[in-house]
Backbone as JSON Lines, residues from 0, in Angstrom:
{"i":0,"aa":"X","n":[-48.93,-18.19,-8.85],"ca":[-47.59,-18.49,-9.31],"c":[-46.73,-17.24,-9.38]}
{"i":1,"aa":"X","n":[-46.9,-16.4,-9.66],"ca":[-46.8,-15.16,-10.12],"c":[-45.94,-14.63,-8.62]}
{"i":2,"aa":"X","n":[-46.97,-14.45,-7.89],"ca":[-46.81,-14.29,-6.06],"c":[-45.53,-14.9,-5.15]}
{"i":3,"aa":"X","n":[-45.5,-15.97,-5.72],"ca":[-44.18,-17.09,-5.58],"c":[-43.09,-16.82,-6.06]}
{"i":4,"aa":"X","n":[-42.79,-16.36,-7.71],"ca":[-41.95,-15.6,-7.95],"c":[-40.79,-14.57,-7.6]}
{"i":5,"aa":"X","n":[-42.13,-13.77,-7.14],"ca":[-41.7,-12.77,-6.18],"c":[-40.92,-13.0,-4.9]}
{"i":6,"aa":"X","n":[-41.35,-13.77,-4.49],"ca":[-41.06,-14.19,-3.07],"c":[-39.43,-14.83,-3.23]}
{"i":7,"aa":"X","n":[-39.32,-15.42,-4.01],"ca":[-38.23,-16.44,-4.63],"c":[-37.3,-15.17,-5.3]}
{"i":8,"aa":"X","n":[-37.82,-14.06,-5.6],"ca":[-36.84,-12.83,-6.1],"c":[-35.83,-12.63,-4.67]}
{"i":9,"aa":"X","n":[-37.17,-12.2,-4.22],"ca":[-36.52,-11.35,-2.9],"c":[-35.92,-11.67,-1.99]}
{"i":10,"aa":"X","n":[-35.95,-13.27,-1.71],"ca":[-35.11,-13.97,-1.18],"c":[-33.86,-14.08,-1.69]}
{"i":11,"aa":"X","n":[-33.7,-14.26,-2.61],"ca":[-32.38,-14.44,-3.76],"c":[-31.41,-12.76,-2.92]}
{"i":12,"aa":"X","n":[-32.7,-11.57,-3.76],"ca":[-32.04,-10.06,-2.81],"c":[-31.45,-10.48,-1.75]}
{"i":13,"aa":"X","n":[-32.08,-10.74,-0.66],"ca":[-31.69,-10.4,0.78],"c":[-30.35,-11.36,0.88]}
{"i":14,"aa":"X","n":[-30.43,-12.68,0.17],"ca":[-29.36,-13.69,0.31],"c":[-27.86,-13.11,-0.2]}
{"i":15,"aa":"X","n":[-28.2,-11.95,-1.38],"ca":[-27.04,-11.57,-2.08],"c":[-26.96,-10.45,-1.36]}
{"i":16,"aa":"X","n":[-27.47,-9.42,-0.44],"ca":[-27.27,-8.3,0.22],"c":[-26.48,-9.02,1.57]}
{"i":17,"aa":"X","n":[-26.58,-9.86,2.23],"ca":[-25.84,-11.19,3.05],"c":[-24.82,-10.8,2.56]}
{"i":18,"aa":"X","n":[-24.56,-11.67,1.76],"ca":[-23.49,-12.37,1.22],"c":[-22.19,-10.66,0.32]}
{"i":19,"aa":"X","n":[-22.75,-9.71,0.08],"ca":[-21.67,-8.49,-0.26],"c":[-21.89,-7.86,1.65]}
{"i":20,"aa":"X","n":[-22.5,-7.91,2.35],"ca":[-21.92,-7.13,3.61],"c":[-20.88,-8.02,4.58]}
{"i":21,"aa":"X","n":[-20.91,-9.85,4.38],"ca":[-19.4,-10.4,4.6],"c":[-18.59,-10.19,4.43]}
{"i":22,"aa":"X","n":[-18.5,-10.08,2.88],"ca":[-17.19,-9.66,1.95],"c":[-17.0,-8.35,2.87]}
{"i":23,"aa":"X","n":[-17.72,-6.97,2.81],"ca":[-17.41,-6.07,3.12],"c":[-16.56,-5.96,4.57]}
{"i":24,"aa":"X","n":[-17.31,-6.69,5.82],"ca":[-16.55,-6.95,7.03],"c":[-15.61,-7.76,6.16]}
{"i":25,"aa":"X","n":[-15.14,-8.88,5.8],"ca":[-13.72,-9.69,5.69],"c":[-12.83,-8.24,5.02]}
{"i":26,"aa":"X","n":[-13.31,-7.62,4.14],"ca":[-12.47,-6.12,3.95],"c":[-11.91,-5.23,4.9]}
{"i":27,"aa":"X","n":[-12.92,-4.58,5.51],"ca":[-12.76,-3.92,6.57],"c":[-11.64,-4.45,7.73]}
{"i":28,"aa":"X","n":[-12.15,-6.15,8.23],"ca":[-11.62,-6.6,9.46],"c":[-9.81,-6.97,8.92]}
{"i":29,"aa":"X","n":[-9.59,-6.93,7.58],"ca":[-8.02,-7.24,7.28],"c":[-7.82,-8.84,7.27]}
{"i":30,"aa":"X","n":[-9.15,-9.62,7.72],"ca":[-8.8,-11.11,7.36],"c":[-9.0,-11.7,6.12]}
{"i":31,"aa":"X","n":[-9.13,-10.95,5.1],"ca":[-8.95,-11.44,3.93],"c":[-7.58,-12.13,3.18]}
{"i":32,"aa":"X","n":[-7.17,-11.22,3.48],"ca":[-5.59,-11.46,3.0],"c":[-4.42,-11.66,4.03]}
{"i":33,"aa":"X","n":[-4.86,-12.73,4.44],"ca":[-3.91,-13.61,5.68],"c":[-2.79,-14.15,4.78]}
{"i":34,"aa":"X","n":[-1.48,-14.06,5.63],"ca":[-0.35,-14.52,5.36],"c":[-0.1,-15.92,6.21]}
{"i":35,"aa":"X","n":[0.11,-17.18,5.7],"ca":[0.23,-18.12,6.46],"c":[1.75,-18.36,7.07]}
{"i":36,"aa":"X","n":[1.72,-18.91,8.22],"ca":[2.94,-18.95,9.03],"c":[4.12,-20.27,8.24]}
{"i":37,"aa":"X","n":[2.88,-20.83,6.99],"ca":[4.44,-21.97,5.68],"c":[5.14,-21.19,5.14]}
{"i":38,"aa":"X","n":[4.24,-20.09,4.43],"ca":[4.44,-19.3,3.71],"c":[5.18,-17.88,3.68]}
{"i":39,"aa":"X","n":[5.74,-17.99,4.79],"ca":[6.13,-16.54,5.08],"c":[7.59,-16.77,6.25]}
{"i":40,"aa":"X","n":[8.55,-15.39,6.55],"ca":[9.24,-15.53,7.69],"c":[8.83,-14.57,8.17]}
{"i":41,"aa":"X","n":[9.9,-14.14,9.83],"ca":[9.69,-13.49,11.05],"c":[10.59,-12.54,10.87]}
{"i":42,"aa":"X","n":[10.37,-11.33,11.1],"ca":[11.05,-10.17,11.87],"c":[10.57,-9.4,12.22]}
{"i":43,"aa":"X","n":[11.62,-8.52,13.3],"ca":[11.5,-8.26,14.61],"c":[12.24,-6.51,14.49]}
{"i":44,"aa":"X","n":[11.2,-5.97,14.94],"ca":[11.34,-4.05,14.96],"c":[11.03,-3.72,16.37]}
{"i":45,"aa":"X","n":[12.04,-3.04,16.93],"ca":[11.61,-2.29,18.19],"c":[11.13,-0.6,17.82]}
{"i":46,"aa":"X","n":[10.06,-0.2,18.7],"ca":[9.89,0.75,18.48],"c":[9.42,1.75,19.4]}
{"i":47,"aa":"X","n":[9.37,3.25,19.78],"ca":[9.56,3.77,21.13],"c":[8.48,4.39,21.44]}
{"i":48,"aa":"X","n":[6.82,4.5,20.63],"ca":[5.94,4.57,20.34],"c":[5.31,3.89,19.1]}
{"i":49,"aa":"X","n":[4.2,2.95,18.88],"ca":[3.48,2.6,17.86],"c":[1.64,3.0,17.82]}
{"i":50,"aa":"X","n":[1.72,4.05,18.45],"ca":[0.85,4.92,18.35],"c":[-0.82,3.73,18.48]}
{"i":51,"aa":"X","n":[-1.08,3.52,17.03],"ca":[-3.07,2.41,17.35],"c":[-2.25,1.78,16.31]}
{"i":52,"aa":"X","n":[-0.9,1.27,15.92],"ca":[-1.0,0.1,15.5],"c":[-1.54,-1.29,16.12]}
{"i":53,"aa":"X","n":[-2.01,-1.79,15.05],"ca":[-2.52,-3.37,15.57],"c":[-2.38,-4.72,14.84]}
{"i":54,"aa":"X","n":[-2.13,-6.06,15.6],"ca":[-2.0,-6.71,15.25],"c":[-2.99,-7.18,13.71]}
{"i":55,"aa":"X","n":[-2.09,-7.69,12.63],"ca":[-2.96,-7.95,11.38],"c":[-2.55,-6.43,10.49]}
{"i":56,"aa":"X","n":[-1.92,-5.41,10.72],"ca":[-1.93,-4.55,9.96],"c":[-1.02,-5.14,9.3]}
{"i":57,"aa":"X","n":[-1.06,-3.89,8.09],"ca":[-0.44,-3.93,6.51],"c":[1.29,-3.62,6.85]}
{"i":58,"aa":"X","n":[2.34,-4.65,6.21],"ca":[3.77,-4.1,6.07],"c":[3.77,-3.89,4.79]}
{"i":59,"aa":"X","n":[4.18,-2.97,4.55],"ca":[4.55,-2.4,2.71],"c":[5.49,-2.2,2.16]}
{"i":60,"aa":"X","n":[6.41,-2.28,1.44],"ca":[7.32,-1.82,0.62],"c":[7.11,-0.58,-0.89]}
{"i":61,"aa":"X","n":[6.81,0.22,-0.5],"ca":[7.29,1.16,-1.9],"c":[5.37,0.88,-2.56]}
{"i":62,"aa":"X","n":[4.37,0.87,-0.94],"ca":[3.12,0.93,-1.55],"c":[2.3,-1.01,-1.86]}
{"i":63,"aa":"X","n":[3.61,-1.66,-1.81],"ca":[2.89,-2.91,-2.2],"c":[3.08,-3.41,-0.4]}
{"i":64,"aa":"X","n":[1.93,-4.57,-0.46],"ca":[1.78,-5.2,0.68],"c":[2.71,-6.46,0.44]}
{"i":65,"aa":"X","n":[3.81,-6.61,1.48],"ca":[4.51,-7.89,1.39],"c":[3.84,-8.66,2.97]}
{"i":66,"aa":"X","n":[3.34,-7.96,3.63],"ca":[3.28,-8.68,4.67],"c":[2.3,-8.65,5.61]}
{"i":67,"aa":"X","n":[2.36,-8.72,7.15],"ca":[1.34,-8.27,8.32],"c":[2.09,-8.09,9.21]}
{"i":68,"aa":"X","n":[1.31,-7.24,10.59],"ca":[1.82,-6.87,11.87],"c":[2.1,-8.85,12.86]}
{"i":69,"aa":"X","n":[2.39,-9.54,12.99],"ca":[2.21,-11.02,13.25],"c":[1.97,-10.52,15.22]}
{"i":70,"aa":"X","n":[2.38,-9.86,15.53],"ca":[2.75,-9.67,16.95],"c":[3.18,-8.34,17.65]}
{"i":71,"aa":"X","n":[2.63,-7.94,18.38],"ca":[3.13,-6.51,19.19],"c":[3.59,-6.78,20.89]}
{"i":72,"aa":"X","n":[4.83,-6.57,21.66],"ca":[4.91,-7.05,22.54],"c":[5.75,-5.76,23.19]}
{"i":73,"aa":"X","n":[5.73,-6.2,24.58],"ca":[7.05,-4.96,25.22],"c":[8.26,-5.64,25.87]}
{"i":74,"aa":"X","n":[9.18,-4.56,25.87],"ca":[10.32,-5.27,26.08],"c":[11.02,-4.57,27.21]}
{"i":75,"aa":"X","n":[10.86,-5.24,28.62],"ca":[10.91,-4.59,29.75],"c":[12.54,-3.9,30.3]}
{"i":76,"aa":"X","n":[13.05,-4.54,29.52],"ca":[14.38,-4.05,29.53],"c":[15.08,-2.92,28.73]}
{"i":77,"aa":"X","n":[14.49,-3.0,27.45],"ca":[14.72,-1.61,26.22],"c":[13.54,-0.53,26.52]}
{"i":78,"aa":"X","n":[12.49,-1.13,27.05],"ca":[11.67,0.01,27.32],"c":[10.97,0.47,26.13]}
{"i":79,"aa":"X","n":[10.45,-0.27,24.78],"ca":[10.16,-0.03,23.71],"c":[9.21,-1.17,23.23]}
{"i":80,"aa":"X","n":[8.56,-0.99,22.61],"ca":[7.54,-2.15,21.95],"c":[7.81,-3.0,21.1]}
{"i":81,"aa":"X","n":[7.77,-3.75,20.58],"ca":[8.29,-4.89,20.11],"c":[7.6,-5.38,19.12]}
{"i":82,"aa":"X","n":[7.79,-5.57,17.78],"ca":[6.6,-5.6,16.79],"c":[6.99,-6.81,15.6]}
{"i":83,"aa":"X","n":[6.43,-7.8,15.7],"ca":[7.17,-9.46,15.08],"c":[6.35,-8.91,13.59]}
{"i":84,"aa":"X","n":[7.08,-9.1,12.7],"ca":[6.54,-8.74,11.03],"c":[6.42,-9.97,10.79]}
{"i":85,"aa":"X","n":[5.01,-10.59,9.98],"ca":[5.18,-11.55,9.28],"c":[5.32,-11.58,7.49]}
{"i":86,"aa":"X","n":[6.45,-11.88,6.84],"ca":[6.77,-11.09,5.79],"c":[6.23,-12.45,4.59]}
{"i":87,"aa":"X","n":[5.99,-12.37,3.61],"ca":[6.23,-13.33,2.42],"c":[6.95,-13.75,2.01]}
{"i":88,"aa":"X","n":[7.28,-15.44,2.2],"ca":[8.53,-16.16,1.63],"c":[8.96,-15.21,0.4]}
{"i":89,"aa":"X","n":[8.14,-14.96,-0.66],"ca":[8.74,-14.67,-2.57],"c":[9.49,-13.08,-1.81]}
{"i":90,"aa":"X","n":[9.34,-12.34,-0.7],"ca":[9.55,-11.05,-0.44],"c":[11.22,-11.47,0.58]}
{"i":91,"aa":"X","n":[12.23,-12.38,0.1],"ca":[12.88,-12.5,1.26],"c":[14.39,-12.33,0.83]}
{"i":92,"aa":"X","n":[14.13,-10.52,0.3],"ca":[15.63,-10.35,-0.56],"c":[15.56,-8.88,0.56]}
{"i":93,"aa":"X","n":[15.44,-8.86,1.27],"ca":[15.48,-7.15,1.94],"c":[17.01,-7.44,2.32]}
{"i":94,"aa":"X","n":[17.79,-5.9,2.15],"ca":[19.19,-5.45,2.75],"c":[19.13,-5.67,4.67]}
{"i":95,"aa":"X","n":[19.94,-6.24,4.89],"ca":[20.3,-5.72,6.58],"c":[19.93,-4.6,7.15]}
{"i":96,"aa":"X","n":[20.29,-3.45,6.06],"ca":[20.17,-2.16,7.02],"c":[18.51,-1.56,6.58]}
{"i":97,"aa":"X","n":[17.74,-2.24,6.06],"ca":[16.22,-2.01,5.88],"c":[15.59,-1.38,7.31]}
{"i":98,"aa":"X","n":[14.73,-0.45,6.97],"ca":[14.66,0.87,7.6],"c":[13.14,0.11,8.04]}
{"i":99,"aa":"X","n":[12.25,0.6,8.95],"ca":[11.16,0.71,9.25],"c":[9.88,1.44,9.95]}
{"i":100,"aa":"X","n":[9.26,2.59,9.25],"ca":[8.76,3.03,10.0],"c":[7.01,2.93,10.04]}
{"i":101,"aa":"X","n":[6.56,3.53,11.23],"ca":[4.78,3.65,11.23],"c":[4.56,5.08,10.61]}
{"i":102,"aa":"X","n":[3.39,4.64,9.39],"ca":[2.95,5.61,9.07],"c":[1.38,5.26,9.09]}
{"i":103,"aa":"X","n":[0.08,6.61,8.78],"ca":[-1.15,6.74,8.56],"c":[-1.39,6.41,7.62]}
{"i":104,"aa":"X","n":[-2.47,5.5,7.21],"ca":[-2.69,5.88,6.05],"c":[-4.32,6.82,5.7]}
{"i":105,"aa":"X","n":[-3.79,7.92,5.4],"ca":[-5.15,9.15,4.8],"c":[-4.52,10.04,6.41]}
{"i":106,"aa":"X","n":[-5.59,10.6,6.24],"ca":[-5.2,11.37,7.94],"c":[-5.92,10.6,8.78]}
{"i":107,"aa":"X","n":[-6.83,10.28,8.84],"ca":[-7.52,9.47,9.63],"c":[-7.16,8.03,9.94]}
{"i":108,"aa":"X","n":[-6.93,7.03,8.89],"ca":[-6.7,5.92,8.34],"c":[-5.79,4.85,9.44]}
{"i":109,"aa":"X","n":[-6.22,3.87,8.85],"ca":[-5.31,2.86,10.03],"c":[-3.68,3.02,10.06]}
{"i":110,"aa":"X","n":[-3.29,2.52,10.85],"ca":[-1.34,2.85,10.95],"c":[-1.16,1.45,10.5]}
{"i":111,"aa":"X","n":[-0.16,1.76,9.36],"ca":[0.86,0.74,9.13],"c":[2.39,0.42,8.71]}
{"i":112,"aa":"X","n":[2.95,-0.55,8.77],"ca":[4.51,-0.55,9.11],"c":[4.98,-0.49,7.08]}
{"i":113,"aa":"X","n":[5.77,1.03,6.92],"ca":[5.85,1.14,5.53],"c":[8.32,0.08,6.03]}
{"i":114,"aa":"X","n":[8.66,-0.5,5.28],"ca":[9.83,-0.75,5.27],"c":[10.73,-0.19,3.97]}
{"i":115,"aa":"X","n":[11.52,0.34,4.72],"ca":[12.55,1.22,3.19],"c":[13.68,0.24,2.78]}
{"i":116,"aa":"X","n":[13.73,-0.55,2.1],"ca":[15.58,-1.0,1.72],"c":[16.01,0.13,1.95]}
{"i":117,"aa":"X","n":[17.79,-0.92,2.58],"ca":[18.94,-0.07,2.16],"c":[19.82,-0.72,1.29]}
{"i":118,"aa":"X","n":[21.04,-0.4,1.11],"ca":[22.29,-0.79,0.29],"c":[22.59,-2.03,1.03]}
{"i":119,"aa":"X","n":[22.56,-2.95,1.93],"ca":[23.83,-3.59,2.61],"c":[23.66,-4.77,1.47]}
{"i":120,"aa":"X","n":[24.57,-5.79,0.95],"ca":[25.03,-6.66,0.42],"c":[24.55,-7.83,0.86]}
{"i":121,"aa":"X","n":[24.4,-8.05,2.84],"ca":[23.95,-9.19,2.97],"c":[22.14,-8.95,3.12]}
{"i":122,"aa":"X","n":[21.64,-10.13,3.08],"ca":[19.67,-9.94,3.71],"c":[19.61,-9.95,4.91]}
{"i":123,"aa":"X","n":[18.33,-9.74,5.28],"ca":[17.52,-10.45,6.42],"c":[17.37,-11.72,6.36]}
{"i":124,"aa":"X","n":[17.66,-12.34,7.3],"ca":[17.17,-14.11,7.7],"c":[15.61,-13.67,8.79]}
{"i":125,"aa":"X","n":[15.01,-14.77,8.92],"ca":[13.9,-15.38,9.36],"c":[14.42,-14.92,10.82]}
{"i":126,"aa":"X","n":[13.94,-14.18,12.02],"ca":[14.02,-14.4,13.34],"c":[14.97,-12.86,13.38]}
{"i":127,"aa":"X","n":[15.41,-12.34,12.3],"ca":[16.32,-10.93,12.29],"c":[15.66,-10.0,13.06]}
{"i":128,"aa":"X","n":[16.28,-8.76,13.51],"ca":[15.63,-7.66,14.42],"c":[16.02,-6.35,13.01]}
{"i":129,"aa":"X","n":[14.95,-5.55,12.78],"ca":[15.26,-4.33,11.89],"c":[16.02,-3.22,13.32]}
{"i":130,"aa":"X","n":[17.45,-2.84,12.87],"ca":[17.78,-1.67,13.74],"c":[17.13,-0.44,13.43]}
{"i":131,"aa":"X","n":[17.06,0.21,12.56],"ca":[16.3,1.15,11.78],"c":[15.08,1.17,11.93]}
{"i":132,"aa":"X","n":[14.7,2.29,13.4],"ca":[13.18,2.23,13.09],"c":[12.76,3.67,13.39]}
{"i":133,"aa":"X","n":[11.54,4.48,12.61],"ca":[10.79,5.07,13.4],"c":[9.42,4.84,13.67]}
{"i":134,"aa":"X","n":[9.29,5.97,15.16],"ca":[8.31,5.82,15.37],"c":[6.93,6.35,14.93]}
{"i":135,"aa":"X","n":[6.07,6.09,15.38],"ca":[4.64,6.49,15.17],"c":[4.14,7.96,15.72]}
{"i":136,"aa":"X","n":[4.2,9.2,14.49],"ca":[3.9,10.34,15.0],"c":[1.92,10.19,15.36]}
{"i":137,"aa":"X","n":[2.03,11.0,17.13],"ca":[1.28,11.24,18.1],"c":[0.65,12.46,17.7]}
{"i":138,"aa":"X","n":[-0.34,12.82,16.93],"ca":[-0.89,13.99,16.91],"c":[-1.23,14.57,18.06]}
{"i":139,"aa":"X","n":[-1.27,14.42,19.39],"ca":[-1.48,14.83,20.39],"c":[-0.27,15.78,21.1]}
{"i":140,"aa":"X","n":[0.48,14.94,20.52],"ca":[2.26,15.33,20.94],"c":[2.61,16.77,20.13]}
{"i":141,"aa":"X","n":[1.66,16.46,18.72],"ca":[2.41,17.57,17.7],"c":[1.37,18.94,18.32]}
{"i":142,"aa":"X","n":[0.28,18.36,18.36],"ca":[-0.25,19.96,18.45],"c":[0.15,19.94,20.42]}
{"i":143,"aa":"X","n":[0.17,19.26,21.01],"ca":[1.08,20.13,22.37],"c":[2.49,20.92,22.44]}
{"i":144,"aa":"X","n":[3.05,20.76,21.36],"ca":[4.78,20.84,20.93],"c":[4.33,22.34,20.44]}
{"i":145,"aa":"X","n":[3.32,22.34,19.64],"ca":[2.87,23.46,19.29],"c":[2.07,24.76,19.74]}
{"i":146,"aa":"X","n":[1.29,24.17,20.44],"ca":[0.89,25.17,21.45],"c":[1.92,25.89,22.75]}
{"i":147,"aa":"X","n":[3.03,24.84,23.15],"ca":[3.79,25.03,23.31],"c":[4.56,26.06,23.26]}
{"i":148,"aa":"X","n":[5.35,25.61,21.93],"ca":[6.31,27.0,21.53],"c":[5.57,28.01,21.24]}
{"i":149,"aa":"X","n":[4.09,28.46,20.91],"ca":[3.71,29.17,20.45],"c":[3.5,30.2,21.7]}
{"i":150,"aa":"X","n":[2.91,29.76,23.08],"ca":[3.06,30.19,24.26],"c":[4.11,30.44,25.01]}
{"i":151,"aa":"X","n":[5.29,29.78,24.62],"ca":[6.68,30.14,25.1],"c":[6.9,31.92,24.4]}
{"i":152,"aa":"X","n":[6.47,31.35,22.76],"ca":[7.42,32.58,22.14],"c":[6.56,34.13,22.73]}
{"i":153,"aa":"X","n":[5.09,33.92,22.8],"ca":[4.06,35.34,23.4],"c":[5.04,35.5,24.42]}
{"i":154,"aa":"X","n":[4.94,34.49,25.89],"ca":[5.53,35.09,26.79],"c":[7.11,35.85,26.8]}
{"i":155,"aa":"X","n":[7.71,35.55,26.12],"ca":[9.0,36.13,26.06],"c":[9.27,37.36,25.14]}
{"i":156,"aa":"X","n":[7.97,37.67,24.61],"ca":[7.77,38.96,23.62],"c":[7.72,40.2,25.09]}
């Protein structure tokens, strides 16, 4: 009996070691906290690099999550990427001139779309385009910019 016990422990273990490394992927993978398409509206950011953003990332306001990345597309005519926000109905007081840019999060960390209010008087509607955007700094870009000038300025010494 005793032997059985045991057995009936450790099963229980392995079932609950299961069951926290799901949770952990549903963490990791960002499908935890899905925004449903009742529950929420659309807008629309062009942007001229978005660096490893990806669909399902975090939109934030001032650190809180109002939203997700809903869509990333290109736009053969502006020549810029195209990035559909899916925002939270209770989140649907933003100014017109609301700003948007990609940032890291940590240095390493995934990219996501932080949005700044501005002053304007009227909102965003459902299907709106943010004019206000930046883009996604390229660490590749910064330290070439840098090696760069740094080799410009030797040679001209």
């Amino acid at each position: 009996m005793n032997n059985r016990t045991v057995e009936i422990g450790v099963g229980l273990f392995v079932a609950l070691g299961i069951a926290a490394l799901f949770m952990l992927a549903m963490q990791v993978s960002n499908l935890g906290t899905f925004v449903s398409a009742d529950d929420s509206y659309l807008l629309e950011a062009g942007f001229e690099n978005i660096g490893g953003l990806k669909v399902r990332s975090p939109v934030t306001v001032s650190g809180v999550r109002v939203g997700r990345v809903a869509a990333i597309d290109y736009d053969d005519e502006a020549f810029e990427a195209v990035v559909t926000l899916r925002i939270k109905s209770s989140y649907d007081g933003f100014p017109e001139d609301t700003s948007a840019s990609i940032f890291t999060a940590g240095l390493l960390g995934e990219q996501y779309i932080a949005l700044e209010p501005g002053g304007s008087m009227d909102n965003l509607a459902d299907g709106d385009r943010l004019q206000l955007t930046q883009s996604a700094l390229v660490m590749e870009q910064i330290i070439g910019q840098f090696l760069y000038s740094t080799s410009a300025a030797k040679s001209g010494e």
